[in-house]
PDB file as gemmi writes it, atoms N, CA and C in Angstrom:
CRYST1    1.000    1.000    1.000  90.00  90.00  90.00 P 1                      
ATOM      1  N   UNK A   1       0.839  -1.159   0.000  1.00  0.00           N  
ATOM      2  CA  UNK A   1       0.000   0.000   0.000  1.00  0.00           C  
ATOM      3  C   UNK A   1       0.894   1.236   0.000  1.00  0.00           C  
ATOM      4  N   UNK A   2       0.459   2.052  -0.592  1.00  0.00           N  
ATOM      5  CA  UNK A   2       1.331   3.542  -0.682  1.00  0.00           C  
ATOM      6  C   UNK A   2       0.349   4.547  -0.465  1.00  0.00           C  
ATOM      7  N   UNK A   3       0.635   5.753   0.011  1.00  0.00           N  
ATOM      8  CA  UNK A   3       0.341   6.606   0.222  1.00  0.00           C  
ATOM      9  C   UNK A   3       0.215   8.086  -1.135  1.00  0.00           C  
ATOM     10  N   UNK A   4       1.321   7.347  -1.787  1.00  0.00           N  
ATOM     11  CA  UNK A   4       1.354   8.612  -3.062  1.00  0.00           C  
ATOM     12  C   UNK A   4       0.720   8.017  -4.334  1.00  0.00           C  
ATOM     13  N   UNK A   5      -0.223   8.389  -5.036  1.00  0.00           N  
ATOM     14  CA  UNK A   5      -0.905   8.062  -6.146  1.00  0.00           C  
ATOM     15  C   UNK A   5      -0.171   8.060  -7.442  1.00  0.00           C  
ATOM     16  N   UNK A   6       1.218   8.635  -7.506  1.00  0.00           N  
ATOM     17  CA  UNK A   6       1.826   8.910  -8.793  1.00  0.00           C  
ATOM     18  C   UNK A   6       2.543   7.255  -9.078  1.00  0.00           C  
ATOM     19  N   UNK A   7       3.324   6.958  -7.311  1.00  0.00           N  
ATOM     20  CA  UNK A   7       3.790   5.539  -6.965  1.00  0.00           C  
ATOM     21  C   UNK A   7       3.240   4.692  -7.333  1.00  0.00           C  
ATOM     22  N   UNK A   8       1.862   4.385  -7.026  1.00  0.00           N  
ATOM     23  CA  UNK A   8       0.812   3.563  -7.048  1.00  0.00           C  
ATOM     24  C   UNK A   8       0.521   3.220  -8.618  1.00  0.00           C  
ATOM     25  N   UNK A   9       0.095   4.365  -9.486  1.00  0.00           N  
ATOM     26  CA  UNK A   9       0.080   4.406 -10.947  1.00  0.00           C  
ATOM     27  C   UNK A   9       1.462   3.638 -11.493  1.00  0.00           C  
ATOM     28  N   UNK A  10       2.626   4.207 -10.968  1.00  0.00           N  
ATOM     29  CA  UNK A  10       3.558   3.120 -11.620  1.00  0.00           C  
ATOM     30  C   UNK A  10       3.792   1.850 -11.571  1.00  0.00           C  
ATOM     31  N   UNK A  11       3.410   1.592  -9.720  1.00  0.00           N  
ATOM     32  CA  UNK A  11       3.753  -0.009  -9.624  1.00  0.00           C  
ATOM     33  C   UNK A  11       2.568  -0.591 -10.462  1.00  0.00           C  
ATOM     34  N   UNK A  12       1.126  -0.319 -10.538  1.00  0.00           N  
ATOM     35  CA  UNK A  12       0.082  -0.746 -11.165  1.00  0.00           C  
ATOM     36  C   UNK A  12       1.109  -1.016 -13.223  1.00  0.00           C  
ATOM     37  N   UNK A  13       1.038  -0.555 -13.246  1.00  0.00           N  
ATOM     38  CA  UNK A  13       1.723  -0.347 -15.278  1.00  0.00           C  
ATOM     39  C   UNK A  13       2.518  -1.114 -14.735  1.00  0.00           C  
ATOM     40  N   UNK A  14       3.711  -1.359 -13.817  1.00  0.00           N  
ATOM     41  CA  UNK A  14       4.480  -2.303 -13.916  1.00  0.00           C  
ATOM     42  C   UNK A  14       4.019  -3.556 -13.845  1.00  0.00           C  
ATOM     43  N   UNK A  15       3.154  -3.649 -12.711  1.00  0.00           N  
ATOM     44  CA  UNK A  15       2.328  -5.207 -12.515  1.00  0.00           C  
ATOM     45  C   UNK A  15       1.887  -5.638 -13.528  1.00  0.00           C  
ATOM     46  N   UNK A  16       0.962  -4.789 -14.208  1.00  0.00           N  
ATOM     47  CA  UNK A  16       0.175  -4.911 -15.477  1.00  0.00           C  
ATOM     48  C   UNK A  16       1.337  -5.751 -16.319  1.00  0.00           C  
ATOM     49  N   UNK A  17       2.193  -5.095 -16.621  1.00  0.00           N  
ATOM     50  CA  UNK A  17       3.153  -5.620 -17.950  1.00  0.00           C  
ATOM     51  C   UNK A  17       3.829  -6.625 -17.863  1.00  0.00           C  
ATOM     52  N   UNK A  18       4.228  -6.774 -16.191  1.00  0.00           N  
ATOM     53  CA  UNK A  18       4.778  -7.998 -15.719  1.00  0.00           C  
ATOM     54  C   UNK A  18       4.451  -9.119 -15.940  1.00  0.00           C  
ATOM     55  N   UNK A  19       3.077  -8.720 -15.147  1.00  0.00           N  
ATOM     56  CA  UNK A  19       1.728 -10.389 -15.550  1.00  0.00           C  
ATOM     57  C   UNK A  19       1.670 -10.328 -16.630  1.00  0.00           C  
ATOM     58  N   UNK A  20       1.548  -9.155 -17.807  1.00  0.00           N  
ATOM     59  CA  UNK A  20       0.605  -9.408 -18.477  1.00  0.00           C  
ATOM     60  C   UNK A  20      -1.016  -9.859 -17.741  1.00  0.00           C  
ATOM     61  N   UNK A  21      -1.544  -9.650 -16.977  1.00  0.00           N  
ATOM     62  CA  UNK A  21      -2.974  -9.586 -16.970  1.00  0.00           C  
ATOM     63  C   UNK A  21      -3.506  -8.104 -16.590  1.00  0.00           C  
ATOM     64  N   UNK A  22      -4.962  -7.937 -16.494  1.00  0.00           N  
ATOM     65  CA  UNK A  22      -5.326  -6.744 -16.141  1.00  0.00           C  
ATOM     66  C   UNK A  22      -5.459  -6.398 -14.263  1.00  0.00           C  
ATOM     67  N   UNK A  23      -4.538  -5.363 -13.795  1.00  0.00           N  
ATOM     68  CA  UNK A  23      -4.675  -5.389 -12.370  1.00  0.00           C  
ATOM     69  C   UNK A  23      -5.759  -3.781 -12.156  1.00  0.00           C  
ATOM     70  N   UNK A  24      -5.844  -3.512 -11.412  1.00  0.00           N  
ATOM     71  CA  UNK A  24      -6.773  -2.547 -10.867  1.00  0.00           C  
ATOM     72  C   UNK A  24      -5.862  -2.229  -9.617  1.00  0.00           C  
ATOM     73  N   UNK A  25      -5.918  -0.269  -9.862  1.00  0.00           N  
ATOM     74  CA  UNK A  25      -6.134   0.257  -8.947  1.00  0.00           C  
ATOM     75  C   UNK A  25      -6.683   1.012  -8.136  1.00  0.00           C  
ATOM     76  N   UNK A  26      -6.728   0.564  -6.495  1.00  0.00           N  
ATOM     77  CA  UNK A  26      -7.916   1.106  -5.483  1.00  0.00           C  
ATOM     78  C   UNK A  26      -7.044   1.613  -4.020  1.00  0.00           C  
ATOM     79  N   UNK A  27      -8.190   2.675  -3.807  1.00  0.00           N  
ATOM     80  CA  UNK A  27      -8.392   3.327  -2.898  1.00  0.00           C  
ATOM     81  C   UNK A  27      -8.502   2.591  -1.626  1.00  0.00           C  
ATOM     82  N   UNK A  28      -8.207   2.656  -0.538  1.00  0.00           N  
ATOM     83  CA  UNK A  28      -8.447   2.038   1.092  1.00  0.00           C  
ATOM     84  C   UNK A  28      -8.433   2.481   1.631  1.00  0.00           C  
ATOM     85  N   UNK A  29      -8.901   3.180   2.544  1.00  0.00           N  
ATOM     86  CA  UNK A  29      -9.331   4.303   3.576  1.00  0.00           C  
ATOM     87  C   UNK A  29      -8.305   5.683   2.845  1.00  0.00           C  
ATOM     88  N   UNK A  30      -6.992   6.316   3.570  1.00  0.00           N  
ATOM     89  CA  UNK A  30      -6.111   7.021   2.998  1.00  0.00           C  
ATOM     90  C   UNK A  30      -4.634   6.317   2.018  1.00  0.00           C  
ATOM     91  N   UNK A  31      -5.393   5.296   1.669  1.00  0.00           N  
ATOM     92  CA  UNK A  31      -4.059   4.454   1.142  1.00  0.00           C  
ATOM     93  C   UNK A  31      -4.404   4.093  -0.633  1.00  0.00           C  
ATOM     94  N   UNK A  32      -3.021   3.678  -1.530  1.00  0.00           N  
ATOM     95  CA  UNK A  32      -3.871   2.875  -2.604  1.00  0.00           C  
ATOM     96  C   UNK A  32      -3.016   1.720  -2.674  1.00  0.00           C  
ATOM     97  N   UNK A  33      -3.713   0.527  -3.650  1.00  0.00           N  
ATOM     98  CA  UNK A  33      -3.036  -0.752  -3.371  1.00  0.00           C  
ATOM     99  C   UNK A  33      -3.097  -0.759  -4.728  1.00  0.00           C  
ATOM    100  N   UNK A  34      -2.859  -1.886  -5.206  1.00  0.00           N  
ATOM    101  CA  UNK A  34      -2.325  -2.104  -6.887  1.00  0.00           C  
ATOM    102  C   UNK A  34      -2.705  -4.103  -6.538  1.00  0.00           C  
ATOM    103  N   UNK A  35      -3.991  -4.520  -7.061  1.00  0.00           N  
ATOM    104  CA  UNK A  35      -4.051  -6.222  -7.298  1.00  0.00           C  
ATOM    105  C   UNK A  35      -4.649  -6.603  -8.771  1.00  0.00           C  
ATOM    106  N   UNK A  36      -4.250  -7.824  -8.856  1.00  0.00           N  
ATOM    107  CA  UNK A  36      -4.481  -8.499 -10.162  1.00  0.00           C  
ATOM    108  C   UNK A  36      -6.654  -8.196  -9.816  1.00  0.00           C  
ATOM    109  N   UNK A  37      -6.997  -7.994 -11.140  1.00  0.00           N  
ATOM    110  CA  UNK A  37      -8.230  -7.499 -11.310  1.00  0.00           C  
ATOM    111  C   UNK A  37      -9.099  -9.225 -10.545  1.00  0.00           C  
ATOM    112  N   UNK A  38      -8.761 -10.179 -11.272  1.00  0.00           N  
ATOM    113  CA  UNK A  38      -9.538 -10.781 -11.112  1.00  0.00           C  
ATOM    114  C   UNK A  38      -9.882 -11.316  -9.351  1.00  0.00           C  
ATOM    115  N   UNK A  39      -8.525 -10.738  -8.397  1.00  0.00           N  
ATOM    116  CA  UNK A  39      -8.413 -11.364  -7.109  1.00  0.00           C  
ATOM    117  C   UNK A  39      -9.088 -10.102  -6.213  1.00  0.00           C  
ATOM    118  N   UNK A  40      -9.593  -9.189  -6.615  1.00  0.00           N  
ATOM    119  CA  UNK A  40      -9.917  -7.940  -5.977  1.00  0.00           C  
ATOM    120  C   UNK A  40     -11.388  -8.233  -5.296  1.00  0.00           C  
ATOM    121  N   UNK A  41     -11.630  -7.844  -4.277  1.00  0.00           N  
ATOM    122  CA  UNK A  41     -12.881  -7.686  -3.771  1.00  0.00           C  
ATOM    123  C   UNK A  41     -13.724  -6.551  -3.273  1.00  0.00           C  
ATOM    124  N   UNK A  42     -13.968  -5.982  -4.102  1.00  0.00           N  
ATOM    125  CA  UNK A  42     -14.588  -4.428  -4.488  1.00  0.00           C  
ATOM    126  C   UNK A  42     -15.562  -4.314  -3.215  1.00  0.00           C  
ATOM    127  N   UNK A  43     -15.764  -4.821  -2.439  1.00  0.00           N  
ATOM    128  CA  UNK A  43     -16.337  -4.363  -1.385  1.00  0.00           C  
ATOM    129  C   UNK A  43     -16.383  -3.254  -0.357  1.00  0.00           C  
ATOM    130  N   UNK A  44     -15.380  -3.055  -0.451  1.00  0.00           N  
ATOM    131  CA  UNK A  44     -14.553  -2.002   0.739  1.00  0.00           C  
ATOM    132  C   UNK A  44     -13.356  -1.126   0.425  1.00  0.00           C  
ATOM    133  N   UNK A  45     -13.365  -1.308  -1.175  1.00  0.00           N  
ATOM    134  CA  UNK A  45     -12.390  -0.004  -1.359  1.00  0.00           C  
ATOM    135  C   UNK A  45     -13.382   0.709  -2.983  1.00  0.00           C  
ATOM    136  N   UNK A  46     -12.265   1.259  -3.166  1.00  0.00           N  
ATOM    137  CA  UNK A  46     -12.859   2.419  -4.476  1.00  0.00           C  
ATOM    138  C   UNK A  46     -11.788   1.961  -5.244  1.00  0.00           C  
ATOM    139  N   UNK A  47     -12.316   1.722  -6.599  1.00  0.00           N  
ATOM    140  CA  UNK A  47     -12.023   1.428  -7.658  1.00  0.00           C  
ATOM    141  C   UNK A  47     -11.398   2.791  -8.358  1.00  0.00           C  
ATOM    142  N   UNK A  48     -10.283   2.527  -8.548  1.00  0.00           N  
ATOM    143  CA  UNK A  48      -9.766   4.317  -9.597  1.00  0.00           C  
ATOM    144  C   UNK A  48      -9.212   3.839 -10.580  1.00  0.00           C  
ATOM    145  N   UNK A  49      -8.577   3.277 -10.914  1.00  0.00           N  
ATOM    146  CA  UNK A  49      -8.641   2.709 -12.622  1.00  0.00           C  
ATOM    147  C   UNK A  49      -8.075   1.159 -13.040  1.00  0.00           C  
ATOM    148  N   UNK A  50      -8.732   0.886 -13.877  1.00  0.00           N  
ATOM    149  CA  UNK A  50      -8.082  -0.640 -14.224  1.00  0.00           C  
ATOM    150  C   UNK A  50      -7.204  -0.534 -15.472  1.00  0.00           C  
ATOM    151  N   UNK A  51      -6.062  -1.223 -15.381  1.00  0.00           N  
ATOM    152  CA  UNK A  51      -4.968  -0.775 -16.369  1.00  0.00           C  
ATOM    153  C   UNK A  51      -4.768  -2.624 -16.928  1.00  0.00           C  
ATOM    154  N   UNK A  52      -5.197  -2.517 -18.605  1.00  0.00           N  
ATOM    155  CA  UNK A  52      -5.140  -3.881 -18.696  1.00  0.00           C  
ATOM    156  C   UNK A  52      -3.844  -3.535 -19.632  1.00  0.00           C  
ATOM    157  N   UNK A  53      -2.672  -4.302 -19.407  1.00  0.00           N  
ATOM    158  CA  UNK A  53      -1.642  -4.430 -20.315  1.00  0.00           C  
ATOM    159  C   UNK A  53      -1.273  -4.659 -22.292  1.00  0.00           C  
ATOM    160  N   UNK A  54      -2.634  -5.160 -22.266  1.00  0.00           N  
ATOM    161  CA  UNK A  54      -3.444  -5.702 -23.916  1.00  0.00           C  
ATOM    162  C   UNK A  54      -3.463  -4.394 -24.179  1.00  0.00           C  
ATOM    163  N   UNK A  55      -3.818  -3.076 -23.780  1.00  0.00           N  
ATOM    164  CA  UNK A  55      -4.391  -1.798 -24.127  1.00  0.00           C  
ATOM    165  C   UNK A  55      -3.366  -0.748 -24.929  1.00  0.00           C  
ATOM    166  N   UNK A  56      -2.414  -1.168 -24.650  1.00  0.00           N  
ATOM    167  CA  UNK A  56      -0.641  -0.315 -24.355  1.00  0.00           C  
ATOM    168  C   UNK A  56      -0.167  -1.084 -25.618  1.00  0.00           C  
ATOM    169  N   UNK A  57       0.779   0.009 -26.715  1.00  0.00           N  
ATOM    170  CA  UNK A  57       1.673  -0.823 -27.293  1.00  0.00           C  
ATOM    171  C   UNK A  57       2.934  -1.213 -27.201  1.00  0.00           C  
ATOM    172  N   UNK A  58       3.655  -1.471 -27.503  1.00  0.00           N  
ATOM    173  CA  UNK A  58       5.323  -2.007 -27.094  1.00  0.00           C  
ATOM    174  C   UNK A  58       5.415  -1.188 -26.041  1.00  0.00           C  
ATOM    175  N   UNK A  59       6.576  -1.641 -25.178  1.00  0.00           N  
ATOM    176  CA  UNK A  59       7.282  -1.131 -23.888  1.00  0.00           C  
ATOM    177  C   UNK A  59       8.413  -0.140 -24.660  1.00  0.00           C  
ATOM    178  N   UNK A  60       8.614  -0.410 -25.667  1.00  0.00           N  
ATOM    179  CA  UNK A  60      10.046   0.361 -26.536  1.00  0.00           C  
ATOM    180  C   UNK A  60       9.640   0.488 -28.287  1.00  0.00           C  
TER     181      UNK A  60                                                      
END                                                                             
C-alpha cells in the first residue's frame, strides 16, 4: 500500500506488464493498493482505474 498516487500508478503499469494480466487500482481508507483485477474484492475499497496491459503498445 502507498500513500502517493503517482507511486501507485507506476507499480500498477508495472504489474500490469509484468503479468501481463489486467490489475486494478484502489483506494483504502487514505491508502492505494495495486491487485491483479480478477483477485480484488470491491467491497470495501474504491475502484480508480483498471490498467489492462493488452491496451498499451510495445514497452520500446
Amino acid at each position: 500500500m502507498s500513500h502517493d498516487l503517482s507511486l501507485a500508478q507506476s507499480h500498477a503499469f508495472a504489474l500490469a506488464r509484468t503479468l501481463m494480466v489486467p490489475v486494478t487500482l484502489f483506494r483504502s481508507g487514505d491508502e492505494f493498493g495495486v491487485l491483479p483485477s480478477d483477485e480484488l474484492d470491491e467491497d470495501d475499497v474504491v475502484v480508480i482505474h483498471e490498467i489492462d496491459p493488452f491496451d498499451f503498445g510495445p514497452a520500446h
